[in-house]
C-alpha positions in Angstrom: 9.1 14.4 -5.4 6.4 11.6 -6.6 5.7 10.3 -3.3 3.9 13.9 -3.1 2.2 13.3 -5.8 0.5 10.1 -4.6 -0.2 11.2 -0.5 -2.9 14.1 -1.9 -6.6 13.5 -0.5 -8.0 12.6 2.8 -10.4 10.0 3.8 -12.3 9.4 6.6 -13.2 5.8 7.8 -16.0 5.7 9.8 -16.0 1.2 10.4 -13.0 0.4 11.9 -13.9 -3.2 10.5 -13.2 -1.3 6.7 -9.9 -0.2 8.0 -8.1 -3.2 6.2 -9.3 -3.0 3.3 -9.8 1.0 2.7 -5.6 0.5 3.5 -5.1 -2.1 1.3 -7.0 -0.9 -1.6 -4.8 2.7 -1.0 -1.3 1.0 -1.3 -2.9 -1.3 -4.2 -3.9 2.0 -6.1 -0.6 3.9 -5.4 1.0 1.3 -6.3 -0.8 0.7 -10.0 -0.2 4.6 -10.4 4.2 4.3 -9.8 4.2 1.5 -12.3 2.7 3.3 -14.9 5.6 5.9 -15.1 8.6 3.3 -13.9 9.0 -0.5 -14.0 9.6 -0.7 -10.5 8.1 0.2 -7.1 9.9 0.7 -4.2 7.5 0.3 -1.0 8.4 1.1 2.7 6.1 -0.7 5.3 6.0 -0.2 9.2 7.2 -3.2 10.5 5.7 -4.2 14.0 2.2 -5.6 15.0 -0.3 -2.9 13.9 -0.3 -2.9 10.0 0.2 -6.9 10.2 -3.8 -7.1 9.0 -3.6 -5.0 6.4 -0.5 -7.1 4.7 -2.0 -10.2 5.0 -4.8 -8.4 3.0 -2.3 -7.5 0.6 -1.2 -11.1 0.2 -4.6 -12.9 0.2 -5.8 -10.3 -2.3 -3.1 -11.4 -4.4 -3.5 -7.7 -7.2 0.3 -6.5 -6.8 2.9 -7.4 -9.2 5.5 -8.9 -6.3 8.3 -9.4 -9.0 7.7 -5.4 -9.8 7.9 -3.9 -6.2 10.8 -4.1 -3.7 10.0 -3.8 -0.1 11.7 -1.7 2.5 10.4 -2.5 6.4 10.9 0.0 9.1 10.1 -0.4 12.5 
């Protein structure tokens, strides 16, 4: 399956202050890497409270192709 392709590697954040953007930067690279082999991404997020910082991120950041990704929220 791709997805196991892309979850490989482990990384240990010492700041919790980086947390936000060490995550961000993750689902900005894995991103990148599914549109290289496929015009679209698919993308499920955690819905809830907790990963609210790390979107926002995402949004002020402004490096995913929106039109290219369809989101799927689970909480």
């Amino acid at each position: 399956m791709a997805g196991d392709r892309l979850m490989g590697g482990r990384r240990i954040i010492v700041d919790a202050a980086d947390y936000d953007r060490v995550a961000a930067e993750w689902i900005e690279a894995r991103v990148e890497q599914s549109l290289q082999q496929a015009e679209r991404c698919h993308l499920m997020l955690a819905g809830g409270g907790t990963p609210l910082s790390v979107y926002r991120l995402l949004a002020e950041r402004d490096r995913l192709p929106w039109m290219r990704l369809t989101l799927f929220f689970w909480r």
